[in-house]
Biopython code that builds the backbone (N, CA, C, O; Angstrom):
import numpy as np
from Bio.PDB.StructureBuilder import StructureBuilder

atoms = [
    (1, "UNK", "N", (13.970, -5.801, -18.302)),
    (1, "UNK", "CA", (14.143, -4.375, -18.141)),
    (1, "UNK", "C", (13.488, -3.920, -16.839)),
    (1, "UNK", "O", (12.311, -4.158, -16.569)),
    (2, "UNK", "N", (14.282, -3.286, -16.094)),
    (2, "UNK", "CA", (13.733, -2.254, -14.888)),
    (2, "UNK", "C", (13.304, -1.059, -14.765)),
    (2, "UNK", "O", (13.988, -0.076, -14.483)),
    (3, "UNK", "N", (12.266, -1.090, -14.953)),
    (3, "UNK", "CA", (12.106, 0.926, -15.270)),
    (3, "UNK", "C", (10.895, 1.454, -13.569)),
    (3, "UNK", "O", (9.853, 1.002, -13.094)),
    (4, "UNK", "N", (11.947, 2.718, -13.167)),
    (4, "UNK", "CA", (12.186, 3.306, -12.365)),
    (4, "UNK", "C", (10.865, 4.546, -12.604)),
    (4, "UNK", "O", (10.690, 5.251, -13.599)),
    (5, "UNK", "N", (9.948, 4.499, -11.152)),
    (5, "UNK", "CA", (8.770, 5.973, -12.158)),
    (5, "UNK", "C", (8.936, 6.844, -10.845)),
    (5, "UNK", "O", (9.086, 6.217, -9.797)),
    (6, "UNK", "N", (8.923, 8.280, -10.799)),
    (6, "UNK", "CA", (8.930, 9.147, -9.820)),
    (6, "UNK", "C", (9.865, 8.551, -8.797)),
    (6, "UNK", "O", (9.593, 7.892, -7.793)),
    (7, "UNK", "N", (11.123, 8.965, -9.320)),
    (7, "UNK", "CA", (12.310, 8.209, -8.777)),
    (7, "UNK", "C", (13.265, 9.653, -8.131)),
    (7, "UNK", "O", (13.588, 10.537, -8.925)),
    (8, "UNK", "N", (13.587, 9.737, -6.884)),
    (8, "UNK", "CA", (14.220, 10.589, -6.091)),
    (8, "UNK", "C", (15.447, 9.743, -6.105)),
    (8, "UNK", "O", (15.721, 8.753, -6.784)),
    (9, "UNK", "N", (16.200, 10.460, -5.074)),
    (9, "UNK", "CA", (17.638, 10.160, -4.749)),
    (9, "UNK", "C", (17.659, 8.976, -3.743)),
    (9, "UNK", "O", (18.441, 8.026, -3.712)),
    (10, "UNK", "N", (16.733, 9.228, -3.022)),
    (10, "UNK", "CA", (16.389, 7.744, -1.663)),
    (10, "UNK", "C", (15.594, 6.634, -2.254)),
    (10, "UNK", "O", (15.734, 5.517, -1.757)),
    (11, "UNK", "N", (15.060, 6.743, -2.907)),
    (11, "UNK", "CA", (13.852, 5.553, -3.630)),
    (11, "UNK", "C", (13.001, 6.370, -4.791)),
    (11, "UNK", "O", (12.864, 7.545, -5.130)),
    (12, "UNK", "N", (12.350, 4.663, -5.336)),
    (12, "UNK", "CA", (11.272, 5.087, -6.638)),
    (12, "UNK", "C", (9.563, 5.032, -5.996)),
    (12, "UNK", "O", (9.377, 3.941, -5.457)),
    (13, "UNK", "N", (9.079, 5.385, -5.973)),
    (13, "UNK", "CA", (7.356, 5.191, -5.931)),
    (13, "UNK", "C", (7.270, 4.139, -6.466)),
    (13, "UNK", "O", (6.536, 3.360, -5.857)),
    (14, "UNK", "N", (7.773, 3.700, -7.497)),
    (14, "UNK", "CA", (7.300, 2.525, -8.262)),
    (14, "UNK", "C", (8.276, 1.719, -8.983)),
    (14, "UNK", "O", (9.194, 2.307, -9.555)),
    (15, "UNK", "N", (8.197, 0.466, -9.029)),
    (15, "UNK", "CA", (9.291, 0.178, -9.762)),
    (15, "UNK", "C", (8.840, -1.443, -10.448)),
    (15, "UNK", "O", (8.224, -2.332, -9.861)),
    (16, "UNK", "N", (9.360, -1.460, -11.826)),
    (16, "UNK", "CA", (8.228, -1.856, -12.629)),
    (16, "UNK", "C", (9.164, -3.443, -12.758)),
    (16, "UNK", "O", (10.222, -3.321, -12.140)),
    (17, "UNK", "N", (9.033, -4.676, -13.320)),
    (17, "UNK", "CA", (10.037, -5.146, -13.561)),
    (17, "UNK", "C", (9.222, -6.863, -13.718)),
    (17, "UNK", "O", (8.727, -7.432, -12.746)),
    (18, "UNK", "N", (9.238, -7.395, -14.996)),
    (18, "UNK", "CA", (8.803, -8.920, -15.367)),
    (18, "UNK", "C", (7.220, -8.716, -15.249)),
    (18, "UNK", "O", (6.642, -9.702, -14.790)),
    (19, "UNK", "N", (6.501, -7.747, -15.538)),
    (19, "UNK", "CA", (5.099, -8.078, -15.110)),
    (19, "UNK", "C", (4.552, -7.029, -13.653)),
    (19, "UNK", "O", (3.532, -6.348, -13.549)),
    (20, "UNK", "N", (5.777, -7.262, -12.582)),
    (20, "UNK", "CA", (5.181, -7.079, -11.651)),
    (20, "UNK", "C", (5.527, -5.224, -11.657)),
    (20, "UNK", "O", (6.270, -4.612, -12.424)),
    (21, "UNK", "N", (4.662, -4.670, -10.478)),
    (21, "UNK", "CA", (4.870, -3.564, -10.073)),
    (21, "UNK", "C", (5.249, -3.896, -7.661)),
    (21, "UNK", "O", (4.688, -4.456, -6.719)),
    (22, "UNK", "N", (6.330, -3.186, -7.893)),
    (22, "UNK", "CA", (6.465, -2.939, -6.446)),
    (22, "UNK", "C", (6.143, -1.335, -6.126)),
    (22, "UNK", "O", (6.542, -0.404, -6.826)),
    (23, "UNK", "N", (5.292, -1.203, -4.854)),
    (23, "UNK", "CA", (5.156, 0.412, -4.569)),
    (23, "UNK", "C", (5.702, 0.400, -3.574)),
    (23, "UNK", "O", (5.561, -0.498, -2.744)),
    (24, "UNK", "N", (6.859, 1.944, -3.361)),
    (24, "UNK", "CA", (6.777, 1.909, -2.022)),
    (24, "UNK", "C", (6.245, 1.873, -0.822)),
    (24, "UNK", "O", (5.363, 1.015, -0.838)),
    (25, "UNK", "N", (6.343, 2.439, 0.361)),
    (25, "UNK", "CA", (5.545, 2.164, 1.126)),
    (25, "UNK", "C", (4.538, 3.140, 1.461)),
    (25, "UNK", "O", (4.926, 4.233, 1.050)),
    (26, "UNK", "N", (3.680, 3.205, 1.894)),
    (26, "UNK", "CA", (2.714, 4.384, 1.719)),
    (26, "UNK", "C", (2.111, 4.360, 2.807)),
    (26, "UNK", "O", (2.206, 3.285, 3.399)),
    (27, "UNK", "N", (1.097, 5.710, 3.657)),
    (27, "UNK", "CA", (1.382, 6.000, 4.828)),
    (27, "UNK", "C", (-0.030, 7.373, 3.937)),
    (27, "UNK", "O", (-0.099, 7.896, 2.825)),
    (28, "UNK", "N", (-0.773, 7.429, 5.033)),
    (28, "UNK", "CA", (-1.574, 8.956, 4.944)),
    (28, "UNK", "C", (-1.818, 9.429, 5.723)),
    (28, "UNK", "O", (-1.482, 9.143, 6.872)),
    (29, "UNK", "N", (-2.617, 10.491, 5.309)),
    (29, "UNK", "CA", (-3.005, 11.613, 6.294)),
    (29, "UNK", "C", (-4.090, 11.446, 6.866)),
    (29, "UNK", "O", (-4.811, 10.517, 6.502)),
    (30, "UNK", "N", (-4.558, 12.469, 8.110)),
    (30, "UNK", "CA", (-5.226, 12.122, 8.841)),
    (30, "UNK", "C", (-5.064, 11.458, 10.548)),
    (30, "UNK", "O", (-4.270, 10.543, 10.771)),
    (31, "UNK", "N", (-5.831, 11.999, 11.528)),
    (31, "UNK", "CA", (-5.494, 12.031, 13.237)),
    (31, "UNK", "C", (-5.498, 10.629, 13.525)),
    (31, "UNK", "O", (-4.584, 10.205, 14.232)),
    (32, "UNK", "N", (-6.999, 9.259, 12.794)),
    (32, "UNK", "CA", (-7.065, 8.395, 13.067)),
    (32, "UNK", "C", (-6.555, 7.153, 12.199)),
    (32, "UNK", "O", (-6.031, 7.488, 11.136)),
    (33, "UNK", "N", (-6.613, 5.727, 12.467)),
    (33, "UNK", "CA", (-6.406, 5.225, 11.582)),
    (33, "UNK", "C", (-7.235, 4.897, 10.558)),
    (33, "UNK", "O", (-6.676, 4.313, 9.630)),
    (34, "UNK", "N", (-8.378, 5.091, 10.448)),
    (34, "UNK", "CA", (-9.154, 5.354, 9.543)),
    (34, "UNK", "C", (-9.093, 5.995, 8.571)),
    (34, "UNK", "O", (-9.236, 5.528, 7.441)),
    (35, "UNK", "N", (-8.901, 7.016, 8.797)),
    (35, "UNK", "CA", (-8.604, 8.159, 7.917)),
    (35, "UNK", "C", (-7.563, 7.976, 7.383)),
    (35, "UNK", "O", (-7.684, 8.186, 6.176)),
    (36, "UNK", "N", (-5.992, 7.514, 7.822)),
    (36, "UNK", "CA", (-4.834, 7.432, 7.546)),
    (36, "UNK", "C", (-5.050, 6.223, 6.329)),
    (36, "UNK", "O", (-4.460, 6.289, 5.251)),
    (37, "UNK", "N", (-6.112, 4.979, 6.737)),
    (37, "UNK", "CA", (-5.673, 3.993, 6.081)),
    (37, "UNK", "C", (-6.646, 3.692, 5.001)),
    (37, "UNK", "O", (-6.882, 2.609, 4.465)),
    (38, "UNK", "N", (-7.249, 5.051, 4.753)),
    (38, "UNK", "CA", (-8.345, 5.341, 3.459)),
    (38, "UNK", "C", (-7.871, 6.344, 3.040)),
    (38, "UNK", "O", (-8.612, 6.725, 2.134)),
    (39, "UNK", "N", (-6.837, 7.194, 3.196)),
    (39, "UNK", "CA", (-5.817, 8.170, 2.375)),
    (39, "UNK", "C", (-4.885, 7.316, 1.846)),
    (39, "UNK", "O", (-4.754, 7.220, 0.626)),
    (40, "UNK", "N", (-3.940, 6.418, 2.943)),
    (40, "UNK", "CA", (-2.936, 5.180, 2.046)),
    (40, "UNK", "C", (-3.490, 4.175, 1.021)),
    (40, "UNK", "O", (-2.721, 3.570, 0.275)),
    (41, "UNK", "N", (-4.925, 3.980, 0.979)),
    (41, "UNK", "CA", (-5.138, 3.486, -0.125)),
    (41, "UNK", "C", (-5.988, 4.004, -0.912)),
    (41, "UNK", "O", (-6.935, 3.415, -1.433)),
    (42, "UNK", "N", (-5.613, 5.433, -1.070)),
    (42, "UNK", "CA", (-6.665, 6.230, -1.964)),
    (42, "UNK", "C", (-5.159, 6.176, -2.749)),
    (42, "UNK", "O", (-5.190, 5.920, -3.953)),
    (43, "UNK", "N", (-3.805, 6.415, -2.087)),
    (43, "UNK", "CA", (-2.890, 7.155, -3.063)),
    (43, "UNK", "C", (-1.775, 5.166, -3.425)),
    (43, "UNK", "O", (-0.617, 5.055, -3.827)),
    (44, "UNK", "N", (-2.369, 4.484, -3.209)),
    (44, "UNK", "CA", (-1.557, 3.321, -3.700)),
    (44, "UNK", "C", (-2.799, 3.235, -4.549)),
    (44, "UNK", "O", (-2.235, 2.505, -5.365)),
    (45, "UNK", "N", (-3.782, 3.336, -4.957)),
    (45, "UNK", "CA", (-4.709, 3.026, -5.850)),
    (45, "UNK", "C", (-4.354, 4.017, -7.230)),
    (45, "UNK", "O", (-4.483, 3.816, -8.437)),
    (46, "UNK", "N", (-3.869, 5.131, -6.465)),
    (46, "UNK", "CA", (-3.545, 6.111, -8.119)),
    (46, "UNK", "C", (-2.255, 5.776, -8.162)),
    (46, "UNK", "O", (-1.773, 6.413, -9.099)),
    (47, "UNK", "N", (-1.329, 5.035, -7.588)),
    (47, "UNK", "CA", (0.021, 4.814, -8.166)),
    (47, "UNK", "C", (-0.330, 3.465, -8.786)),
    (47, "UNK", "O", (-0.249, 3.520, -10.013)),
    (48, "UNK", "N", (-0.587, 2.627, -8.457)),
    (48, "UNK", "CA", (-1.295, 1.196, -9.274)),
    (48, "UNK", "C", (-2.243, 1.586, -10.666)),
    (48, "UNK", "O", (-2.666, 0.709, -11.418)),
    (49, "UNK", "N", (-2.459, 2.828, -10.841)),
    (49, "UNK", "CA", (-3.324, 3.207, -11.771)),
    (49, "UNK", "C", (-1.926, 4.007, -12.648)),
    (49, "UNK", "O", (-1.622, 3.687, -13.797)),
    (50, "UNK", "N", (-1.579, 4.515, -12.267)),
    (50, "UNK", "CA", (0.129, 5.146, -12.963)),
    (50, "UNK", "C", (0.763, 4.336, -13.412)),
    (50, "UNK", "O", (1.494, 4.744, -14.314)),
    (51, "UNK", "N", (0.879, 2.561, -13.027)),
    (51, "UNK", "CA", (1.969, 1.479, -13.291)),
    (51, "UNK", "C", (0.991, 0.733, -14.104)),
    (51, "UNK", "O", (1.331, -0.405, -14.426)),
    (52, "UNK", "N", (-0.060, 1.121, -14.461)),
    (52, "UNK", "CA", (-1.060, 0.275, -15.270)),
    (52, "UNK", "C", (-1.270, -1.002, -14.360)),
    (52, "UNK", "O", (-0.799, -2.099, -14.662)),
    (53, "UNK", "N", (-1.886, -0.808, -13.421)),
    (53, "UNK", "CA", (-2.391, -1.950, -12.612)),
    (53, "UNK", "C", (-3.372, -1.146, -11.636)),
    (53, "UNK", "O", (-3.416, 0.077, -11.502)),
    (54, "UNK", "N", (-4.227, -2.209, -10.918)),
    (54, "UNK", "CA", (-5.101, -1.955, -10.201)),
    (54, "UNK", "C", (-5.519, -2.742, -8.666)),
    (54, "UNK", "O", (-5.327, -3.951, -8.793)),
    (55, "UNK", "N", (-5.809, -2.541, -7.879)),
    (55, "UNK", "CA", (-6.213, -3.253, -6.680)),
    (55, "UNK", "C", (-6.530, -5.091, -7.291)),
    (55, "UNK", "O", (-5.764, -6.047, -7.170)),
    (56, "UNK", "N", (-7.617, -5.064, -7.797)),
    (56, "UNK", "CA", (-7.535, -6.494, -7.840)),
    (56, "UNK", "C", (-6.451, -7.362, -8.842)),
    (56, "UNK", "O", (-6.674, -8.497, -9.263)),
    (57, "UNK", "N", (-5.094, -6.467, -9.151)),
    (57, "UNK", "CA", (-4.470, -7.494, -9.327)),
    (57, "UNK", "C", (-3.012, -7.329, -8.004)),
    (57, "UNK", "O", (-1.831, -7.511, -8.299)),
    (58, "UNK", "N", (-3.381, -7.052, -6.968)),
    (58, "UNK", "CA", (-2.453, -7.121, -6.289)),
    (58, "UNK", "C", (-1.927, -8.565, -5.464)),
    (58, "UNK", "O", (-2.622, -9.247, -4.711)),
    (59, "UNK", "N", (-0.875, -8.743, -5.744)),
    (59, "UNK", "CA", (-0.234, -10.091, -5.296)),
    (59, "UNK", "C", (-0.080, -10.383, -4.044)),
    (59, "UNK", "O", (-0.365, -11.468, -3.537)),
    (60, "UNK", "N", (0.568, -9.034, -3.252)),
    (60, "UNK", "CA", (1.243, -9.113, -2.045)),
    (60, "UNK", "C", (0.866, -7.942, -1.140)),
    (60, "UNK", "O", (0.882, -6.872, -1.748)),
    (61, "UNK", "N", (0.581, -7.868, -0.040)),
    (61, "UNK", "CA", (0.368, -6.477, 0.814)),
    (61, "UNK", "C", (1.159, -7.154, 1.942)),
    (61, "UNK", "O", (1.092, -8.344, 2.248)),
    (62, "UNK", "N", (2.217, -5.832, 2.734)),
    (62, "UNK", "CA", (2.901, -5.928, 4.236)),
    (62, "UNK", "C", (1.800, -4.660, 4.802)),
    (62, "UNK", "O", (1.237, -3.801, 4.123)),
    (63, "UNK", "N", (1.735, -4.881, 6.182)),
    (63, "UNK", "CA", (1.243, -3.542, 6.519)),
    (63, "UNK", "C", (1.582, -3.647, 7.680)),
    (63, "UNK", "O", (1.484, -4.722, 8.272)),
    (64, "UNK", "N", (2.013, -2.640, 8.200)),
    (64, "UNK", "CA", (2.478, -2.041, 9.517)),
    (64, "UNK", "C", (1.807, -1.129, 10.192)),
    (64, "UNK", "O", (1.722, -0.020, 9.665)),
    (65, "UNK", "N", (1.184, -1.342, 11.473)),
    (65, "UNK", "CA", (0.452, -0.894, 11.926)),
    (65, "UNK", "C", (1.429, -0.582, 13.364)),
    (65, "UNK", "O", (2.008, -1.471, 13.987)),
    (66, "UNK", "N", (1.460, 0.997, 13.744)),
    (66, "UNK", "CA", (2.196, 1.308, 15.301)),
    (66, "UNK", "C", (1.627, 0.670, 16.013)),
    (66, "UNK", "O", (2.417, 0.230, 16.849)),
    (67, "UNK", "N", (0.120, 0.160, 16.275)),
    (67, "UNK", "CA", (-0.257, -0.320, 17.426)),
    (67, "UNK", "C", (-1.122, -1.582, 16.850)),
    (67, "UNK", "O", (-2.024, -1.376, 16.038)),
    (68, "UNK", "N", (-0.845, -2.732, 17.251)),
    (68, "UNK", "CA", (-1.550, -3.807, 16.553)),
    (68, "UNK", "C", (-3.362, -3.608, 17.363)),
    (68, "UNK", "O", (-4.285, -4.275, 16.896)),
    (69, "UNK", "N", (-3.567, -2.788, 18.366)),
    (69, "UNK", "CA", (-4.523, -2.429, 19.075)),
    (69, "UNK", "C", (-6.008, -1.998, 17.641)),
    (69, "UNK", "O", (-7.189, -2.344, 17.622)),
    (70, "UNK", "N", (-5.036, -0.974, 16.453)),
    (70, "UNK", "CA", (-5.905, -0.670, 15.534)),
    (70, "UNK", "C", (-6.216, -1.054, 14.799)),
    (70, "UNK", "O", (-6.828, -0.488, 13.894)),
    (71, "UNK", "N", (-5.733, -2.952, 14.920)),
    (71, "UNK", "CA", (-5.746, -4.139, 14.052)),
    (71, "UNK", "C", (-7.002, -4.037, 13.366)),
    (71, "UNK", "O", (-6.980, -4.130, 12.139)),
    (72, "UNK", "N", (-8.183, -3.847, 14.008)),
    (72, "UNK", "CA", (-10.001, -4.060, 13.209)),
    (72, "UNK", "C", (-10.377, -2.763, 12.893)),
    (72, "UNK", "O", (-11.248, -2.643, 12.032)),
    (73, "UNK", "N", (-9.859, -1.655, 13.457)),
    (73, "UNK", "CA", (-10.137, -0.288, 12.625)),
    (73, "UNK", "C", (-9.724, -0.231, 11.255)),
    (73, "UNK", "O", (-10.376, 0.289, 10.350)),
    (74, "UNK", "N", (-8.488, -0.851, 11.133)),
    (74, "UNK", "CA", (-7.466, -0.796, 9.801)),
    (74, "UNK", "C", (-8.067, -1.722, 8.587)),
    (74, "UNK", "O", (-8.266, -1.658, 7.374)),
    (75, "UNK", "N", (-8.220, -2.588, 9.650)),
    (75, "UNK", "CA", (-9.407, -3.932, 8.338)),
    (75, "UNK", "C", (-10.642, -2.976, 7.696)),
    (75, "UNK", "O", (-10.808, -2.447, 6.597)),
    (76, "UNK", "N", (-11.321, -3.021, 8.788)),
    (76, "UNK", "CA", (-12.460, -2.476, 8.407)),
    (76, "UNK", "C", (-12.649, -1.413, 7.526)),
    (76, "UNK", "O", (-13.812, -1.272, 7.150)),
    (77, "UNK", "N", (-11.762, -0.567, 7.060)),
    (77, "UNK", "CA", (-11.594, 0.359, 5.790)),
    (77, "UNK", "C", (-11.159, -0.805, 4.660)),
    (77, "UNK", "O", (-11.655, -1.010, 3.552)),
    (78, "UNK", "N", (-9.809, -1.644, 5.491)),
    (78, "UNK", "CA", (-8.955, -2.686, 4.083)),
    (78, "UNK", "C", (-9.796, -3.324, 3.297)),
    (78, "UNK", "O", (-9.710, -3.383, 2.071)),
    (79, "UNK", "N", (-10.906, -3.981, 4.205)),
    (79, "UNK", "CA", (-11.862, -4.990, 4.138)),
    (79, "UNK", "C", (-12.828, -4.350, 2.786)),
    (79, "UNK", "O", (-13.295, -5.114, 1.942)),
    (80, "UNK", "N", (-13.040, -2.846, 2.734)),
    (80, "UNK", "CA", (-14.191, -2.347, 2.535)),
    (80, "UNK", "C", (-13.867, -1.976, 0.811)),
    (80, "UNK", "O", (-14.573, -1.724, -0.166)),
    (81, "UNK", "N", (-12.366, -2.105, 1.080)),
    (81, "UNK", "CA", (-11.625, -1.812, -0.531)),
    (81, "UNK", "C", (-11.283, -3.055, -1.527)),
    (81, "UNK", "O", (-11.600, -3.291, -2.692)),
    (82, "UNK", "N", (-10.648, -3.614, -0.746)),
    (82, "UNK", "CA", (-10.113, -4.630, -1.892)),
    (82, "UNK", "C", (-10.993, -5.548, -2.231)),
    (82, "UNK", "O", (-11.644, -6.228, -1.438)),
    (83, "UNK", "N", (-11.044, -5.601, -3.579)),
    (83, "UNK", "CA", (-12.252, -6.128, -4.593)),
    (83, "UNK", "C", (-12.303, -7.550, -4.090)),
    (83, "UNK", "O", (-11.284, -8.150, -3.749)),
    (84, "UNK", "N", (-13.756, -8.182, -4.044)),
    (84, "UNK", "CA", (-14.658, -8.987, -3.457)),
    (84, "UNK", "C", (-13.589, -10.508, -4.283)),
    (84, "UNK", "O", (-13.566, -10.287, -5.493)),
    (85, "UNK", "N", (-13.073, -11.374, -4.066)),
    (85, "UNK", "CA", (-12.464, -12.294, -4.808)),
    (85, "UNK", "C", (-11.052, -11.852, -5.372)),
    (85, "UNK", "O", (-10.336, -12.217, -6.305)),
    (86, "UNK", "N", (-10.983, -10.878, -4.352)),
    (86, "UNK", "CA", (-9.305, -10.581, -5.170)),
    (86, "UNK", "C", (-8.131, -10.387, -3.525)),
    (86, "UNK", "O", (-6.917, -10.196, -3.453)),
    (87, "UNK", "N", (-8.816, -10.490, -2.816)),
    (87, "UNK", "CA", (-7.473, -10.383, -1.775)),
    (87, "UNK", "C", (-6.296, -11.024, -1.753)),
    (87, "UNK", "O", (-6.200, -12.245, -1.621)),
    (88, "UNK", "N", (-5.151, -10.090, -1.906)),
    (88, "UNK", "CA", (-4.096, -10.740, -2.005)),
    (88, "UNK", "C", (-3.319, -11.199, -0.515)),
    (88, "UNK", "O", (-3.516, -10.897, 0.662)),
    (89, "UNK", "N", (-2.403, -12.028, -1.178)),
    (89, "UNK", "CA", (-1.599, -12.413, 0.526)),
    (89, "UNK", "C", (-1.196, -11.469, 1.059)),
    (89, "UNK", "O", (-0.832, -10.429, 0.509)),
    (90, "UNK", "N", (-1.212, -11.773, 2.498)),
    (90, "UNK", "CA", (-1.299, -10.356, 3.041)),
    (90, "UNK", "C", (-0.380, -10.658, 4.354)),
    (90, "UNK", "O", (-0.632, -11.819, 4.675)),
    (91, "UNK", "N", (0.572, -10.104, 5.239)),
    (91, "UNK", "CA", (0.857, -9.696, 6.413)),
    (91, "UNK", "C", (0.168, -8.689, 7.213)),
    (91, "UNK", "O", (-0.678, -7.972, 6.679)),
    (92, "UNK", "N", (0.446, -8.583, 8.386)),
    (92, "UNK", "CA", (0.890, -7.095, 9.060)),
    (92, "UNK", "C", (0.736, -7.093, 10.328)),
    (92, "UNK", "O", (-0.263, -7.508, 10.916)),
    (93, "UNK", "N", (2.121, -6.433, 11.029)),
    (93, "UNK", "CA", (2.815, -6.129, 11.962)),
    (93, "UNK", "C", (3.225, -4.994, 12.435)),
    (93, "UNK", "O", (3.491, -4.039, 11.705)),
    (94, "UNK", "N", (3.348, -4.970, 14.073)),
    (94, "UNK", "CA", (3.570, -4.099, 14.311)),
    (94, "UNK", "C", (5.368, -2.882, 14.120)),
    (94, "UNK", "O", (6.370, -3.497, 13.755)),
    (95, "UNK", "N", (5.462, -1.911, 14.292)),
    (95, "UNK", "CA", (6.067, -1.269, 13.928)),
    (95, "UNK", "C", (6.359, -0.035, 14.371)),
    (95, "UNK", "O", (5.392, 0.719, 14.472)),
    (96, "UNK", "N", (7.340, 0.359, 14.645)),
    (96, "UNK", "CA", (7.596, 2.088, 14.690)),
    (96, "UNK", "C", (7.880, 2.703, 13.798)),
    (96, "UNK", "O", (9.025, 2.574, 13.366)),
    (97, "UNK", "N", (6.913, 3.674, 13.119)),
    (97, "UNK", "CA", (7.016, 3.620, 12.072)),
    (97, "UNK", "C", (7.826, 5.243, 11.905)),
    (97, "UNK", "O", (8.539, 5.677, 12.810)),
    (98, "UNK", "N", (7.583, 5.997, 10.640)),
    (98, "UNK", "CA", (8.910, 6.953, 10.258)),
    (98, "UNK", "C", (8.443, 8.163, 11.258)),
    (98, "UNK", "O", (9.401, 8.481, 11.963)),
    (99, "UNK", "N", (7.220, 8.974, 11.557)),
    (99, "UNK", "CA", (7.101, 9.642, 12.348)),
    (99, "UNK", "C", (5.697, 9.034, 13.687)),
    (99, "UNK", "O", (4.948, 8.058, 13.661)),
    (100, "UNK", "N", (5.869, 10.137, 14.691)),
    (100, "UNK", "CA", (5.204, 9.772, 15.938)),
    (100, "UNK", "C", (3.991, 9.647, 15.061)),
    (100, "UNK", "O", (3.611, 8.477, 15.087)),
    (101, "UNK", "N", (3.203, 10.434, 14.260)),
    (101, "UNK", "CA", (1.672, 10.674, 14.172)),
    (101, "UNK", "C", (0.914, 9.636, 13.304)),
    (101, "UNK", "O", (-0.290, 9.422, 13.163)),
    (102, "UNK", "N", (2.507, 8.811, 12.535)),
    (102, "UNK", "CA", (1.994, 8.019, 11.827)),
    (102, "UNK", "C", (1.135, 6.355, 12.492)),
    (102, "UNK", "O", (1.498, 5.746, 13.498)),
    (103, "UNK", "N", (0.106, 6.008, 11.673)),
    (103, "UNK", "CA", (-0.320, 4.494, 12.231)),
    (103, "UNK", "C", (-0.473, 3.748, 11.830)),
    (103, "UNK", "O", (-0.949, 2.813, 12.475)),
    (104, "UNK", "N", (-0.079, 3.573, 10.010)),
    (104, "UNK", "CA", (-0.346, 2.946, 9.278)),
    (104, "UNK", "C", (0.664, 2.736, 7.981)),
    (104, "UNK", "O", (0.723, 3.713, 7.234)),
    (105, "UNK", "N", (1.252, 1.891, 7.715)),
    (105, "UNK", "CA", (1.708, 2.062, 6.486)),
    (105, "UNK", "C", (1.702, 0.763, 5.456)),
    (105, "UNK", "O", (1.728, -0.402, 5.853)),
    (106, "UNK", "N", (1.671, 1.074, 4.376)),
    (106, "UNK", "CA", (1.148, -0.032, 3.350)),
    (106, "UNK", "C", (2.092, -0.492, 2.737)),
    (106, "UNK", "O", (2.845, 0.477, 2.646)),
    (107, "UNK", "N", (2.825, -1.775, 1.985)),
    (107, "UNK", "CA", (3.642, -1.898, 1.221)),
    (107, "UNK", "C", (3.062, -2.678, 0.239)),
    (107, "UNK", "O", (2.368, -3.586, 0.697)),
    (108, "UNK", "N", (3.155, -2.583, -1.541)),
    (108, "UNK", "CA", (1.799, -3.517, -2.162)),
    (108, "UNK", "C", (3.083, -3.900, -3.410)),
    (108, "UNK", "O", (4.031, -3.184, -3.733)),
    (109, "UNK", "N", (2.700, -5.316, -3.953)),
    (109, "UNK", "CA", (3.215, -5.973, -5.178)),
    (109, "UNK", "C", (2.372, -6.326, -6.105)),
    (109, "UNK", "O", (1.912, -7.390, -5.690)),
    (110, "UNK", "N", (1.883, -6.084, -7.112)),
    (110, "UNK", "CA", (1.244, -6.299, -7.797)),
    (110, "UNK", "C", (1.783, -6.598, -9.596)),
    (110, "UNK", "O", (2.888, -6.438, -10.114)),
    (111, "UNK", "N", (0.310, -7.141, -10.257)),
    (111, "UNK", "CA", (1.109, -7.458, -11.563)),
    (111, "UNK", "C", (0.682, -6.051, -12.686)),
    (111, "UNK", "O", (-0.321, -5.341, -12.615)),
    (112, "UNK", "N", (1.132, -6.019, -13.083)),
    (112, "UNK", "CA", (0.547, -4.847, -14.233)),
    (112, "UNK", "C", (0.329, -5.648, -15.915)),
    (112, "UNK", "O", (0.639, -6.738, -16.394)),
    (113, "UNK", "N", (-0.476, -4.223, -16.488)),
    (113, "UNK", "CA", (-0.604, -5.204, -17.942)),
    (113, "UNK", "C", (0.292, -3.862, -18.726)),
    (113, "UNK", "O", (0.352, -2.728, -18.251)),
    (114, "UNK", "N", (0.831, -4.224, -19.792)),
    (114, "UNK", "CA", (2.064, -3.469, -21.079)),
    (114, "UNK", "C", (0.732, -3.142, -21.679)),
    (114, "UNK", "O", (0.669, -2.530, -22.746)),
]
sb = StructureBuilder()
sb.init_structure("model")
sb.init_model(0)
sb.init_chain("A")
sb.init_seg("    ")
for serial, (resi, resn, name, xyz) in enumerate(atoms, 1):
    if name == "N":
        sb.init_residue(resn, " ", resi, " ")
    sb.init_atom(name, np.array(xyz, "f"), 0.0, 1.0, " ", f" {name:<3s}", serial, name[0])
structure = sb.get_structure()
């Protein structure tokens, strides 16, 4: 079974399916990447908390960064979150991403529990 959560006409936020949870991609607010990339994982942490899952069971992270320049700014928040023995496989590349102001965006797979 596939079940669809906060589902628009273009995509779902979440989408649930064998265990796993996929989120879309996520992106925050804020001038720096700091800020941007401790808002994107303030709000993939409450959608992983909505799909009954949590940071340390995440499987998979992509992340796209506009300028690979903010490569150790972006860690250094990532670094500071994801639970000590739980980092999942991870990418990330550069990108143009959906608007100019953006610098960060997250894509996460994780497992959930029923």
């Amino acid at each position: 079974m596939i079940e669809h959560i906060d589902t628009g006409q273009r995509m779902s936020k979440i989408v649930k399916h064998n265990s796993v949870v996929y989120l879309c991609g996520q992106v925050g607010d804020g001038p720096t990447v700091t800020e941007q990339t401790a808002d994107c994982l303030a709000r993939i942490e409450a959608l992983l908390e909505k799909a009954g899952s949590s940071p340390d069971r995440i499987l998979q992270a992509i992340i796209w960064l506009a300028d690979m320049a903010d490569f150790d700014e972006m860690n250094a928040v990532w670094d500071a979150w994801v639970p000590e023995g739980a980092a999942p496989a991870r990418a990330c590349g550069e990108a143009r991403l959906a608007r100019n102001a953006l610098k960060v965006e997250i894509i996460i797979t994780a497992v959930y529990c029923d």
